[in-house]
PDB file of N, CA, C and O in Angstrom, chain B, residues numbered from 101:
ATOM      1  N   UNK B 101     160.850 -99.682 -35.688  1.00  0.00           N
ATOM      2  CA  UNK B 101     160.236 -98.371 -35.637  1.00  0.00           C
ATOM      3  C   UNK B 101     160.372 -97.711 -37.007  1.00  0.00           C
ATOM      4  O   UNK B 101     161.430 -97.677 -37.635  1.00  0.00           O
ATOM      5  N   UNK B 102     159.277 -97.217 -37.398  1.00  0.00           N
ATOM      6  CA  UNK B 102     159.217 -96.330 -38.569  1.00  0.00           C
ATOM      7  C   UNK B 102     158.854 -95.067 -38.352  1.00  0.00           C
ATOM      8  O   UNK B 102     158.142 -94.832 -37.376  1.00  0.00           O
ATOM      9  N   UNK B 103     159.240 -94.086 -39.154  1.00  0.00           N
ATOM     10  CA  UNK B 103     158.956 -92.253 -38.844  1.00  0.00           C
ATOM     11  C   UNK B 103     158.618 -91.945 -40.332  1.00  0.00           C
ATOM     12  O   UNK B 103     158.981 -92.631 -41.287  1.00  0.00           O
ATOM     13  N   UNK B 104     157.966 -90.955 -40.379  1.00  0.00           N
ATOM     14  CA  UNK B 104     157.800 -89.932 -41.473  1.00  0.00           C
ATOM     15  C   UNK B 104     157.899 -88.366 -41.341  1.00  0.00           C
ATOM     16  O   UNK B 104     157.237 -88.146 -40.327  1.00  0.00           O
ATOM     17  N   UNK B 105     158.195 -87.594 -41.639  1.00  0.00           N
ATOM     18  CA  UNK B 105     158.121 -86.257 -41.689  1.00  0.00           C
ATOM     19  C   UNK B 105     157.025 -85.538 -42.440  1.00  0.00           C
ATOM     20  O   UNK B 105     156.468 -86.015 -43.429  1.00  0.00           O
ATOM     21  N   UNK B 106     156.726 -84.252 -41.860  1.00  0.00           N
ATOM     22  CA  UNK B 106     155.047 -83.760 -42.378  1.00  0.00           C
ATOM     23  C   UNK B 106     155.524 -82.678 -42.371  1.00  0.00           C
ATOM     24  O   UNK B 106     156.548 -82.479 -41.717  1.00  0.00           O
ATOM     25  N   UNK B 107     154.904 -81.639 -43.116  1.00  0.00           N
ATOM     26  CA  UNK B 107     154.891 -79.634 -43.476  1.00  0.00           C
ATOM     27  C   UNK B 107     153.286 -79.202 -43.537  1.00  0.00           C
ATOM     28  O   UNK B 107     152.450 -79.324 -44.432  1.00  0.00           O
ATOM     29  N   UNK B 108     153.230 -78.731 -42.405  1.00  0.00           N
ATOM     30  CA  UNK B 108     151.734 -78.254 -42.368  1.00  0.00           C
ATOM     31  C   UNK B 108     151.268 -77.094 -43.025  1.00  0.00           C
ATOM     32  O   UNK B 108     151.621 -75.921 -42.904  1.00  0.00           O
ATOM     33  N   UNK B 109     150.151 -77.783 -43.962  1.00  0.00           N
ATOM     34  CA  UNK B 109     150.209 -76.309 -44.915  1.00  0.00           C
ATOM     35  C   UNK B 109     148.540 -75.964 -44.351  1.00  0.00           C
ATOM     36  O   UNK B 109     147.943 -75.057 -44.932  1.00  0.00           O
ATOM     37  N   UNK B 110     148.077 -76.457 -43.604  1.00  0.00           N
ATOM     38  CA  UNK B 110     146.492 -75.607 -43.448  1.00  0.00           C
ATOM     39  C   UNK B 110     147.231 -74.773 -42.111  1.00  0.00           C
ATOM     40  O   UNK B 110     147.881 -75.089 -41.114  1.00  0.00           O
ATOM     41  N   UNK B 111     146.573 -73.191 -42.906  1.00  0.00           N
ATOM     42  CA  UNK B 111     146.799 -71.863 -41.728  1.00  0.00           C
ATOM     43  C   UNK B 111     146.715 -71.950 -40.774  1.00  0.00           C
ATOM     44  O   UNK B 111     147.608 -71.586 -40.008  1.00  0.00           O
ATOM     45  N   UNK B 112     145.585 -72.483 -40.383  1.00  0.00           N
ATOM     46  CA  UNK B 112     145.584 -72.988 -38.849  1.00  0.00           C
ATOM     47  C   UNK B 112     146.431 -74.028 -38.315  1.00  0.00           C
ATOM     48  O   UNK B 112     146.236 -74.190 -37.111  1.00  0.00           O
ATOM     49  N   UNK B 113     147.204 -74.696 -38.756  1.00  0.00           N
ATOM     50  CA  UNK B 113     148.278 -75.601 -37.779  1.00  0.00           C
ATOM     51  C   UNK B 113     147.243 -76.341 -36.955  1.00  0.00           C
ATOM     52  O   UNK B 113     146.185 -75.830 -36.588  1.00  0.00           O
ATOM     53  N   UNK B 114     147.649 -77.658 -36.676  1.00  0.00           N
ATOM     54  CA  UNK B 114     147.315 -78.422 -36.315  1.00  0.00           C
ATOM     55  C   UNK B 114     146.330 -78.716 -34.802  1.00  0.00           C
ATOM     56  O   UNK B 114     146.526 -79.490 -33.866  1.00  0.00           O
ATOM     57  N   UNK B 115     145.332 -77.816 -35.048  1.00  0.00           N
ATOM     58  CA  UNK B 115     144.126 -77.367 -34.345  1.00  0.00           C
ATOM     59  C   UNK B 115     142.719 -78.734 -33.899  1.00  0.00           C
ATOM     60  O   UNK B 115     142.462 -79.818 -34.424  1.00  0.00           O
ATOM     61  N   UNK B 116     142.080 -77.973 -32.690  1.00  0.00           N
ATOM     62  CA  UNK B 116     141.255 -78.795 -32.092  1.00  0.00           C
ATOM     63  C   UNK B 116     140.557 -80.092 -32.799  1.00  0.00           C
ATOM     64  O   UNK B 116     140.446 -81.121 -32.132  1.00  0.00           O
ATOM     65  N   UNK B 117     140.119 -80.050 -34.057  1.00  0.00           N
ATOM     66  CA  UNK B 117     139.398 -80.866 -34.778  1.00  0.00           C
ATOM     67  C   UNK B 117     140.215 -82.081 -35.681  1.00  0.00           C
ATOM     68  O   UNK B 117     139.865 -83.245 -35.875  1.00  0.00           O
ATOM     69  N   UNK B 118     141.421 -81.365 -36.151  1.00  0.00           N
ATOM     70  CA  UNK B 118     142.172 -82.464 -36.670  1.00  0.00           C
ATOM     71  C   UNK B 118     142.649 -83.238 -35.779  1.00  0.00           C
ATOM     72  O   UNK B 118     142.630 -84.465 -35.880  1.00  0.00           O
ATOM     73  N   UNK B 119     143.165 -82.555 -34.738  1.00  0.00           N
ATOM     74  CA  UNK B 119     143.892 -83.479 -34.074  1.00  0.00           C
ATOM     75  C   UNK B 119     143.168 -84.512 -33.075  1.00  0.00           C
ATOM     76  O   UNK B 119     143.644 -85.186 -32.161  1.00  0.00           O
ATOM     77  N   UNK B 120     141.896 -84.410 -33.546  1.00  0.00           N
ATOM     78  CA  UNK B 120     140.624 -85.160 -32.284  1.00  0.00           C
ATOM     79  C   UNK B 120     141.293 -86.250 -33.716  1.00  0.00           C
ATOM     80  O   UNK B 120     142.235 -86.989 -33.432  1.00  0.00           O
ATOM     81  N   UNK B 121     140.786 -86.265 -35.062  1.00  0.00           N
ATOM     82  CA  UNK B 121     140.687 -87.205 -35.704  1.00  0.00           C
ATOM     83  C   UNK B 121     142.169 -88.340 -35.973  1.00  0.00           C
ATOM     84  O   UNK B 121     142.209 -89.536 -36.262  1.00  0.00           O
ATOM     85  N   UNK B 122     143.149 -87.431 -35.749  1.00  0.00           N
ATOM     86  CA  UNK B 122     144.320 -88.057 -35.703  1.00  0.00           C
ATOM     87  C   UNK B 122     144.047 -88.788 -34.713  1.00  0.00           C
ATOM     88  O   UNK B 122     143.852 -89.932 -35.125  1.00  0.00           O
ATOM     89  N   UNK B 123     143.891 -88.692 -33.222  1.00  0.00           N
ATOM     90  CA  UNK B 123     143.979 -88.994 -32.148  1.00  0.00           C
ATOM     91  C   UNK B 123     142.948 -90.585 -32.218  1.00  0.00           C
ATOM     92  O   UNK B 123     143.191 -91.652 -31.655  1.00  0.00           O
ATOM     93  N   UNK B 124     141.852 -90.248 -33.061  1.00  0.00           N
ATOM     94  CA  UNK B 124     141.187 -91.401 -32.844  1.00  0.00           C
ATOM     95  C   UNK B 124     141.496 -92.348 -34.013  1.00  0.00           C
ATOM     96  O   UNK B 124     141.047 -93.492 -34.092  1.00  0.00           O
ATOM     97  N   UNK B 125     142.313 -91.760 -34.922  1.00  0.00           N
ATOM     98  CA  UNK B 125     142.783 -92.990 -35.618  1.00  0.00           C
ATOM     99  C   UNK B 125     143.475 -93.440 -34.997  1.00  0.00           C
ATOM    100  O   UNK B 125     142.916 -94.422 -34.508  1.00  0.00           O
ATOM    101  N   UNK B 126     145.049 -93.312 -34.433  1.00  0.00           N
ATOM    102  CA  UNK B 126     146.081 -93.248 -33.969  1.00  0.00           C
ATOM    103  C   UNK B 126     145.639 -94.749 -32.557  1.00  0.00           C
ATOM    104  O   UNK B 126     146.365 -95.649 -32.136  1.00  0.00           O
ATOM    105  N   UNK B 127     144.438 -94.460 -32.274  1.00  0.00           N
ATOM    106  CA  UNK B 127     143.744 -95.320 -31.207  1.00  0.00           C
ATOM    107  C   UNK B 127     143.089 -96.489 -31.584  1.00  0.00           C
ATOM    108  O   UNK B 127     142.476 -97.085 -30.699  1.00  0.00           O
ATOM    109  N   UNK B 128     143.091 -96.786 -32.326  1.00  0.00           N
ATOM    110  CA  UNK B 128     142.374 -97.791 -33.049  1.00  0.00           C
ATOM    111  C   UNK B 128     143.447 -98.338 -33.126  1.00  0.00           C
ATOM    112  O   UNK B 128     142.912 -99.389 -33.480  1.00  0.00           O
ATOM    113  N   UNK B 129     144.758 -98.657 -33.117  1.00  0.00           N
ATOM    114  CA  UNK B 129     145.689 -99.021 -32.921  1.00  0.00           C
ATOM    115  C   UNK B 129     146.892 -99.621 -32.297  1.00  0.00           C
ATOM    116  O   UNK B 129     147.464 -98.879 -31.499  1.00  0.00           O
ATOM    117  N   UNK B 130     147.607-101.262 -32.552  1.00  0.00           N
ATOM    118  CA  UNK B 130     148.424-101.533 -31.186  1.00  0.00           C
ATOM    119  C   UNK B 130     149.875-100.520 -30.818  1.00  0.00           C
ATOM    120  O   UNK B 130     150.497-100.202 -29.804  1.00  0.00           O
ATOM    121  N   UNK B 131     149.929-100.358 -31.729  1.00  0.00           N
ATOM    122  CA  UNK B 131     151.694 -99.571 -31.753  1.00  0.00           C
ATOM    123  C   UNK B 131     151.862 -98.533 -30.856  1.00  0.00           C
ATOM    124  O   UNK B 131     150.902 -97.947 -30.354  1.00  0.00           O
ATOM    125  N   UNK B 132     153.288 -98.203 -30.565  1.00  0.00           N
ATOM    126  CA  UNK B 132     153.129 -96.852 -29.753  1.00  0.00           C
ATOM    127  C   UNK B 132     153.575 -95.998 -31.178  1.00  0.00           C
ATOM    128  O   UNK B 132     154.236 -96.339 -32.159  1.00  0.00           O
ATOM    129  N   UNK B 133     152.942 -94.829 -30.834  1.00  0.00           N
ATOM    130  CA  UNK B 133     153.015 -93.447 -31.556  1.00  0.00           C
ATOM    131  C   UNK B 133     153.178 -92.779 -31.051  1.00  0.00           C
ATOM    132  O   UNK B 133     152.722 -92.615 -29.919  1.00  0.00           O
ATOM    133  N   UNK B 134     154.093 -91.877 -31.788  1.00  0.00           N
ATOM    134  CA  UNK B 134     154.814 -90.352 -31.537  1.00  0.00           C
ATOM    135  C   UNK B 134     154.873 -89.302 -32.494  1.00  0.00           C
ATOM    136  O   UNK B 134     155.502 -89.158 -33.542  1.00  0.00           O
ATOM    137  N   UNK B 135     153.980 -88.538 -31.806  1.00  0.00           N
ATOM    138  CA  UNK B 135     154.423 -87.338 -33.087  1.00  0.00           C
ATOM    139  C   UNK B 135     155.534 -86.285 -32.325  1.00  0.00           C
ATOM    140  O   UNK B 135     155.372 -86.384 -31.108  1.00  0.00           O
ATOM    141  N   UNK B 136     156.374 -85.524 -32.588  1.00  0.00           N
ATOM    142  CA  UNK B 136     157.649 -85.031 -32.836  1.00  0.00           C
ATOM    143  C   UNK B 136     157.363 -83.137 -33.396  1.00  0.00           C
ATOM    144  O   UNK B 136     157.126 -82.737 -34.536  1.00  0.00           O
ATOM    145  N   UNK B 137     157.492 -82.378 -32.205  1.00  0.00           N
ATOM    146  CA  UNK B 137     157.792 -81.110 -32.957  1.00  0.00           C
ATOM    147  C   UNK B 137     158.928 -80.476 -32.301  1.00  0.00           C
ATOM    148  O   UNK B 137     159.215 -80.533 -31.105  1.00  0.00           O
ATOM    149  N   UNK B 138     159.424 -79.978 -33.062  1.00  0.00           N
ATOM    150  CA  UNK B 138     160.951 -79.618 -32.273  1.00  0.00           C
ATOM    151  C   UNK B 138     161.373 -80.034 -31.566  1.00  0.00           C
ATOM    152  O   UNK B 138     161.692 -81.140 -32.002  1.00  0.00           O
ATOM    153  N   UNK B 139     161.840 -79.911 -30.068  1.00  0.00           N
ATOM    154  CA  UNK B 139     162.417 -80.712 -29.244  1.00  0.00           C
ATOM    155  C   UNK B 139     161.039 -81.386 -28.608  1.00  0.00           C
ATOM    156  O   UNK B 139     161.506 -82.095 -27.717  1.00  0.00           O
ATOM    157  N   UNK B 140     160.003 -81.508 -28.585  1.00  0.00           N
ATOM    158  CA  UNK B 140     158.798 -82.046 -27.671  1.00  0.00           C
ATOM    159  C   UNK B 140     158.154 -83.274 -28.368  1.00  0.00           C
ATOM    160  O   UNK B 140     157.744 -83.133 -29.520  1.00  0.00           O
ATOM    161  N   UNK B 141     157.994 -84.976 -27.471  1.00  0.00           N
ATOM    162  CA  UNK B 141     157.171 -85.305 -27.825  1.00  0.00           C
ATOM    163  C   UNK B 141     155.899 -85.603 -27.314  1.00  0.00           C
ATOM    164  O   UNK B 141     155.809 -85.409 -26.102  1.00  0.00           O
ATOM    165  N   UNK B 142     154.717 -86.086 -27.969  1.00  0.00           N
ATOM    166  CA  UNK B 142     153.668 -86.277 -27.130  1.00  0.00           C
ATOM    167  C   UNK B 142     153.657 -87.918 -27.929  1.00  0.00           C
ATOM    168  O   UNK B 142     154.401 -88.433 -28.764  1.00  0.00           O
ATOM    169  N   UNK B 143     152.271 -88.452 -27.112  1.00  0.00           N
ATOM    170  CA  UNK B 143     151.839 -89.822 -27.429  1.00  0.00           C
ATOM    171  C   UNK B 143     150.402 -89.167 -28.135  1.00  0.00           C
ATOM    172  O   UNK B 143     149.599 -88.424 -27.572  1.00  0.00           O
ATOM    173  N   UNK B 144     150.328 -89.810 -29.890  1.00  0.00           N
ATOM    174  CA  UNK B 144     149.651 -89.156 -30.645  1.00  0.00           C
ATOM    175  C   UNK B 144     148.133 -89.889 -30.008  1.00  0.00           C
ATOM    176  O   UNK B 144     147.158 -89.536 -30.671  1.00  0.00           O
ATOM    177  N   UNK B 145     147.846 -90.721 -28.988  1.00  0.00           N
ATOM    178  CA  UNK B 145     146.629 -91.715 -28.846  1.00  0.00           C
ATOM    179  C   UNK B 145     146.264 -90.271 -27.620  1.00  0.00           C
ATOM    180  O   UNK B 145     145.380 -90.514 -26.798  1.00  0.00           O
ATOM    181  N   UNK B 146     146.789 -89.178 -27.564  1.00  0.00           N
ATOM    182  CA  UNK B 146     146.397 -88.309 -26.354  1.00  0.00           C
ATOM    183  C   UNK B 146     146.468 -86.819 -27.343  1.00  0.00           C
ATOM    184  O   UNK B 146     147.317 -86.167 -27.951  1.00  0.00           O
ATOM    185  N   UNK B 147     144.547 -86.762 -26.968  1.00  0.00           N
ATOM    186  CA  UNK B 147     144.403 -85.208 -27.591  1.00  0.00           C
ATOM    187  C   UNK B 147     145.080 -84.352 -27.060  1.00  0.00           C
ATOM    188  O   UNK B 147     145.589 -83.447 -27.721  1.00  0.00           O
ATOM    189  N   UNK B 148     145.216 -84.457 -25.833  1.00  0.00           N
ATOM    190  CA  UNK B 148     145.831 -83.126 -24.784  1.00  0.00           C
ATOM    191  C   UNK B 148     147.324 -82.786 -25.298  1.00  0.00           C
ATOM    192  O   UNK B 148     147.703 -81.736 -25.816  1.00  0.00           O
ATOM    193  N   UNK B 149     148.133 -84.044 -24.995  1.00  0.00           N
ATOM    194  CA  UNK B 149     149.256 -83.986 -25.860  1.00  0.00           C
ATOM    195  C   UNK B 149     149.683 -83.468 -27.374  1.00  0.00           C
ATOM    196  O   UNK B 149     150.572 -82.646 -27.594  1.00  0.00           O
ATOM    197  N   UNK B 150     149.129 -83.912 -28.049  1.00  0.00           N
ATOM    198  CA  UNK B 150     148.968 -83.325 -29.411  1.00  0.00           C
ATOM    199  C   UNK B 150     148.260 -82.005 -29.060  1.00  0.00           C
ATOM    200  O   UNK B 150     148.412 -81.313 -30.067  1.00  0.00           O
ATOM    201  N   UNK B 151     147.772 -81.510 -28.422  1.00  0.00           N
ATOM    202  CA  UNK B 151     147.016 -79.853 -28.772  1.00  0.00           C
ATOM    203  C   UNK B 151     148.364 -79.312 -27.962  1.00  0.00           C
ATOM    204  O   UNK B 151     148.815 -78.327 -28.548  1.00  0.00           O
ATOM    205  N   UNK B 152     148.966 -79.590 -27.046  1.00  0.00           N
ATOM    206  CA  UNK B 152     150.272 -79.019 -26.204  1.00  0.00           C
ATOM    207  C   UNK B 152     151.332 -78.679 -27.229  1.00  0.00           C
ATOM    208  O   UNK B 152     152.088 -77.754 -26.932  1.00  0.00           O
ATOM    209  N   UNK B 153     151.516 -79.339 -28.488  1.00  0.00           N
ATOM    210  CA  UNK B 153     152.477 -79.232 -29.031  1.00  0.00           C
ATOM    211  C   UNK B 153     152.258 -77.936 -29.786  1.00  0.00           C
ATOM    212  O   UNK B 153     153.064 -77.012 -29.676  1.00  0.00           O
ATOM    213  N   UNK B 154     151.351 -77.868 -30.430  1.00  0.00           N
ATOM    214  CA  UNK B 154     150.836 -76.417 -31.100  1.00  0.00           C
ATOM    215  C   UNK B 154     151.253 -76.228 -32.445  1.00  0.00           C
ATOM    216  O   UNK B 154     151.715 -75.160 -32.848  1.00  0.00           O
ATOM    217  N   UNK B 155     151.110 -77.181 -33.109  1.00  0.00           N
ATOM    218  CA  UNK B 155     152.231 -77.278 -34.035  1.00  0.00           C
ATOM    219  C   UNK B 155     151.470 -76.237 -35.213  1.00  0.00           C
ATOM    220  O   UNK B 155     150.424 -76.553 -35.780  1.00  0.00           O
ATOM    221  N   UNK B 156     152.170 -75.009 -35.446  1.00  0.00           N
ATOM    222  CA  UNK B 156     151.279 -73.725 -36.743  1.00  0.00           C
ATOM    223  C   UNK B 156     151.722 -74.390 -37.801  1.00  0.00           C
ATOM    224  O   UNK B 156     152.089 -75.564 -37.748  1.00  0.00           O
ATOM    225  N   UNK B 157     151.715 -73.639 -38.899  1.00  0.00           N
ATOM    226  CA  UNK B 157     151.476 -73.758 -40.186  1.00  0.00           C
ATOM    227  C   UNK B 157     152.974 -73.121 -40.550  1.00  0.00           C
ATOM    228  O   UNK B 157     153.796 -72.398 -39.988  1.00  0.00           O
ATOM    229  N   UNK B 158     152.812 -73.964 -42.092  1.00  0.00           N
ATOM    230  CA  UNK B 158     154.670 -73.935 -42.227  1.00  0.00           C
ATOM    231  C   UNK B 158     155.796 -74.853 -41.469  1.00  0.00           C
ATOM    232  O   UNK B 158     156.834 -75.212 -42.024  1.00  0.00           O
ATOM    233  N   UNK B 159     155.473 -75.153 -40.231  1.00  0.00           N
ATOM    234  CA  UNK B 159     155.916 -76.438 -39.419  1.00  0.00           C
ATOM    235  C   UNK B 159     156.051 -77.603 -39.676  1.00  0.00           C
ATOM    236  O   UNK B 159     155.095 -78.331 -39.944  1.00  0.00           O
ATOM    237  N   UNK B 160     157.593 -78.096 -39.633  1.00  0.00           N
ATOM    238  CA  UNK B 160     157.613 -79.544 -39.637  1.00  0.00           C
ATOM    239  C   UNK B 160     157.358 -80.478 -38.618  1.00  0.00           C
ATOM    240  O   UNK B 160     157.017 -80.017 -37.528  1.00  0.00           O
ATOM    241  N   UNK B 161     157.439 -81.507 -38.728  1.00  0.00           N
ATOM    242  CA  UNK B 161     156.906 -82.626 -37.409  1.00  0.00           C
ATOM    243  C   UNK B 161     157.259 -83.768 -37.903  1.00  0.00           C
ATOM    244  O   UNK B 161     157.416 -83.860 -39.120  1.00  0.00           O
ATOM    245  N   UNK B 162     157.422 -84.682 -37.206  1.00  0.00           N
ATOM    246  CA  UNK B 162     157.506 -86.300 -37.761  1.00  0.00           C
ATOM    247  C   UNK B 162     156.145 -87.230 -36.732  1.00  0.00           C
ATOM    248  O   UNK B 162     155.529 -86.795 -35.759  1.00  0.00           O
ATOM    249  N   UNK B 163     156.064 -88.177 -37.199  1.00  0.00           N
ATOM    250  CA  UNK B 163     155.178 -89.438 -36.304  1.00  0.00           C
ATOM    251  C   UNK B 163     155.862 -90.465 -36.680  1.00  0.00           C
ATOM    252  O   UNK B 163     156.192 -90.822 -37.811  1.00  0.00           O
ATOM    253  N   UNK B 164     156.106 -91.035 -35.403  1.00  0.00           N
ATOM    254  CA  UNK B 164     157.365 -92.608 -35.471  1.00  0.00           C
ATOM    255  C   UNK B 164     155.603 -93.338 -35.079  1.00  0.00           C
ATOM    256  O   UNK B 164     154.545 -92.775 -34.797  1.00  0.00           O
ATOM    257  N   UNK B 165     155.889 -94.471 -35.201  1.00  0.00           N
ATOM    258  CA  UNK B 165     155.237 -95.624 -35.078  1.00  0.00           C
ATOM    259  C   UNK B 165     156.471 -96.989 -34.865  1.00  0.00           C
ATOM    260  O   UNK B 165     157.514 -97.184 -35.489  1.00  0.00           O
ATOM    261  N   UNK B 166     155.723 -97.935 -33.505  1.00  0.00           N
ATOM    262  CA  UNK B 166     156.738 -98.807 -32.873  1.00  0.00           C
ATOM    263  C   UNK B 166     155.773 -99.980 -32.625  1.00  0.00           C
ATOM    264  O   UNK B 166     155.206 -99.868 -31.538  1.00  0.00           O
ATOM    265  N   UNK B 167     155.526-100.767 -33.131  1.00  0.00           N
ATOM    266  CA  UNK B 167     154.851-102.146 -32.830  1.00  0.00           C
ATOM    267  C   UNK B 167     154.279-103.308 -33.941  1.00  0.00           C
ATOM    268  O   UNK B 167     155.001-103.168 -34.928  1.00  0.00           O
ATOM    269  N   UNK B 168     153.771-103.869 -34.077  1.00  0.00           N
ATOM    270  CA  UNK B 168     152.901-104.716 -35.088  1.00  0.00           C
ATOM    271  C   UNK B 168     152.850-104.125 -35.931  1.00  0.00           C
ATOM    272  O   UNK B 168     153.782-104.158 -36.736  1.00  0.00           O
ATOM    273  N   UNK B 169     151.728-103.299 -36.144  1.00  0.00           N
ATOM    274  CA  UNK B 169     151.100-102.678 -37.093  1.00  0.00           C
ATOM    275  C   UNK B 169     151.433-101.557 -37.463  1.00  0.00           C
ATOM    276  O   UNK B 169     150.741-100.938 -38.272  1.00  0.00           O
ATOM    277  N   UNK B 170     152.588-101.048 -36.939  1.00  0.00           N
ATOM    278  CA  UNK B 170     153.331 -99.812 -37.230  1.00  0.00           C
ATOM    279  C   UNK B 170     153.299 -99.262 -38.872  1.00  0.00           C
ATOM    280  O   UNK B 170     152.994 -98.122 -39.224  1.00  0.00           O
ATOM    281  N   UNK B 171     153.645-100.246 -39.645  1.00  0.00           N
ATOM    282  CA  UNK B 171     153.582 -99.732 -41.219  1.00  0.00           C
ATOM    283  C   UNK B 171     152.309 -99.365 -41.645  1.00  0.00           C
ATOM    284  O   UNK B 171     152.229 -98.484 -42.500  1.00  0.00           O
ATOM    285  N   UNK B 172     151.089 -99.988 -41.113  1.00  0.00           N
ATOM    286  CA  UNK B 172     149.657 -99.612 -41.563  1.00  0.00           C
ATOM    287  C   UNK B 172     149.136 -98.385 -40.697  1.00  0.00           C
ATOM    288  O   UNK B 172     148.177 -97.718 -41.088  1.00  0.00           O
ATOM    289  N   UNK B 173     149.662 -98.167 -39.754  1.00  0.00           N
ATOM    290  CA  UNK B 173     149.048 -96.944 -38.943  1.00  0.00           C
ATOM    291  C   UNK B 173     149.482 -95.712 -39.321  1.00  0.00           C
ATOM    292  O   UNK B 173     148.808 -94.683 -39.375  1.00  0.00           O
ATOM    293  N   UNK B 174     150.877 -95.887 -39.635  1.00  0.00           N
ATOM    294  CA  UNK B 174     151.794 -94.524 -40.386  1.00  0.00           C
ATOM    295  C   UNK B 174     151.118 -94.504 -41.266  1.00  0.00           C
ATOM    296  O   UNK B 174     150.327 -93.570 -41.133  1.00  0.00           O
ATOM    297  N   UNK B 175     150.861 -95.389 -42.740  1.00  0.00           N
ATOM    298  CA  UNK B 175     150.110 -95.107 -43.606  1.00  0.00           C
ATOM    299  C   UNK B 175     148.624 -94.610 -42.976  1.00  0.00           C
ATOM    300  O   UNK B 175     148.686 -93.386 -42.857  1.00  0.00           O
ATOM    301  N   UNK B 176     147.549 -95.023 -42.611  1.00  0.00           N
ATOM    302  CA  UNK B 176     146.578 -94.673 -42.429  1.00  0.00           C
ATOM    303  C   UNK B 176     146.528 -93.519 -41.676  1.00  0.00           C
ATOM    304  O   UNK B 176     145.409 -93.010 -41.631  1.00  0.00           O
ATOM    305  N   UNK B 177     147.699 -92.764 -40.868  1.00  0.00           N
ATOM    306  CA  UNK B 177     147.886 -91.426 -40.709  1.00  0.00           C
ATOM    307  C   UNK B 177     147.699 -90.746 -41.766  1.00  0.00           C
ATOM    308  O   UNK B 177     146.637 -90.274 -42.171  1.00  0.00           O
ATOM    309  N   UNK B 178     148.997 -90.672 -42.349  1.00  0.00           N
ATOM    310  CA  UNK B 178     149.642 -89.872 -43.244  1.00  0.00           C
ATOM    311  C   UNK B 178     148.344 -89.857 -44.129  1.00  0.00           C
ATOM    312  O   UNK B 178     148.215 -88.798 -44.744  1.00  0.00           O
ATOM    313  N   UNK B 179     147.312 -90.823 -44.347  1.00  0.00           N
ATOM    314  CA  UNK B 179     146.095 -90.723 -45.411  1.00  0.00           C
ATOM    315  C   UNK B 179     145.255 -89.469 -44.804  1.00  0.00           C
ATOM    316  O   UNK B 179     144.699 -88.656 -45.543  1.00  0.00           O
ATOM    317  N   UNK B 180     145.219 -89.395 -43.443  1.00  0.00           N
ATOM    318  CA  UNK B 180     144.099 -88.657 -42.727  1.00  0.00           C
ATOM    319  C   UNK B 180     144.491 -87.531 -42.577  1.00  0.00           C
ATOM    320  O   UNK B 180     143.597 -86.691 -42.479  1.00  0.00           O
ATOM    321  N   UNK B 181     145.930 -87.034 -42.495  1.00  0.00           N
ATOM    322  CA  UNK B 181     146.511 -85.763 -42.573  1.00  0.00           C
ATOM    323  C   UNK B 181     146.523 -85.067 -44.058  1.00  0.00           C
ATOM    324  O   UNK B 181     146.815 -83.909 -44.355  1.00  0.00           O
ATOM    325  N   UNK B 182     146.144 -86.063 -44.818  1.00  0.00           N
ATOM    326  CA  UNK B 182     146.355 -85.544 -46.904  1.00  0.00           C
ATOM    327  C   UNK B 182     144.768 -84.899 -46.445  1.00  0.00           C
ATOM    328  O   UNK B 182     144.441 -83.714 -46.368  1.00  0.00           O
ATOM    329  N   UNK B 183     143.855 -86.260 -46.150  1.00  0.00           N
ATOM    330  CA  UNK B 183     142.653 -85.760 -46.612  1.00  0.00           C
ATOM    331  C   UNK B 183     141.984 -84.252 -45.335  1.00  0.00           C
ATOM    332  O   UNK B 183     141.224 -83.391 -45.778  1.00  0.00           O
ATOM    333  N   UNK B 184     142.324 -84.239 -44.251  1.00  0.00           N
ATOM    334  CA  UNK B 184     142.229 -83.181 -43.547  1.00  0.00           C
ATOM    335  C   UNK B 184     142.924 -82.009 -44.287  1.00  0.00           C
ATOM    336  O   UNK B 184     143.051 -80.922 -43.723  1.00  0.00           O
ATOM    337  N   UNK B 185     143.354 -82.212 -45.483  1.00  0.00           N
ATOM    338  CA  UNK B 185     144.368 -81.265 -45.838  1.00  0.00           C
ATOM    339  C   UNK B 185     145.346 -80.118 -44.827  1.00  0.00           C
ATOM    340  O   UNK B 185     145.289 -78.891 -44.746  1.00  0.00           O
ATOM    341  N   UNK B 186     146.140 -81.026 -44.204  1.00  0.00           N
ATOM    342  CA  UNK B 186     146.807 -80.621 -43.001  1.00  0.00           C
ATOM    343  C   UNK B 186     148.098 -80.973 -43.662  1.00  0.00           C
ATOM    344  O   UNK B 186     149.114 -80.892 -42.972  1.00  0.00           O
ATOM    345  N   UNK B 187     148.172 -81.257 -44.591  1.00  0.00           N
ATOM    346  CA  UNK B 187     149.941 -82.142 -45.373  1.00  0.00           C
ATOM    347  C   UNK B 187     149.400 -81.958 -46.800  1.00  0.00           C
ATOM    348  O   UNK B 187     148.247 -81.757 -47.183  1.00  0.00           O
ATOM    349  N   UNK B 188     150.316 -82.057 -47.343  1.00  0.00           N
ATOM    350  CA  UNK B 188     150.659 -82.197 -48.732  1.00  0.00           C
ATOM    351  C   UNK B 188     150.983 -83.466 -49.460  1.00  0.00           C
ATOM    352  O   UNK B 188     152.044 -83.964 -49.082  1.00  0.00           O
ATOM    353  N   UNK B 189     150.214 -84.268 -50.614  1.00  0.00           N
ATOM    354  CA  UNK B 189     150.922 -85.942 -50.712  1.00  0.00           C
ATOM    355  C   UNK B 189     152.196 -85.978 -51.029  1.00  0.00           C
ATOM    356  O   UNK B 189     152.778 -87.058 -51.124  1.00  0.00           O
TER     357      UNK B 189
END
């Protein structure tokens, strides 16, 4: 299992549209995923889950990744959260 940690710098926090695109990267995928906000997790392959968490702006979070392809999915996150400008590189 691998994790990373994230600081959400778009005002809106992690809202309807990014998190559709996270969600469908995240799915394209064998691994299990987790994204992480305070004490709550969800399974990042579920919009509902990820919009439950609510995660605003200024907020930290992590996403673990657990399977095969775990190192390429974290990366190909973490790419989609730079370019959504939802993170910082």
């Amino acid at each position: 299992m691998i994790e990373k940690n994230f600081n959400v710098i778009d005002e809106a926090g992690i809202h309807a549209r990014p998190a559709s695109v996270l969600v469908t990267v995240a799915s394209g995928y064998e691994s299990e995923i987790k994204i992480i906000y305070k004490e709550k997790t969800a399974n990042l392959k579920s919009i509902l889950g990820v919009m439950a968490l609510g995660i605003p702006f200024g907020e930290e979070f992590n996403i673990n990744a657990e399977g095969s392809d775990e190192e390429e999915v974290l990366k190909k996150l973490e790419e989609t959260l730079i370019t959504a400008g939802l993170v910082n590189a």
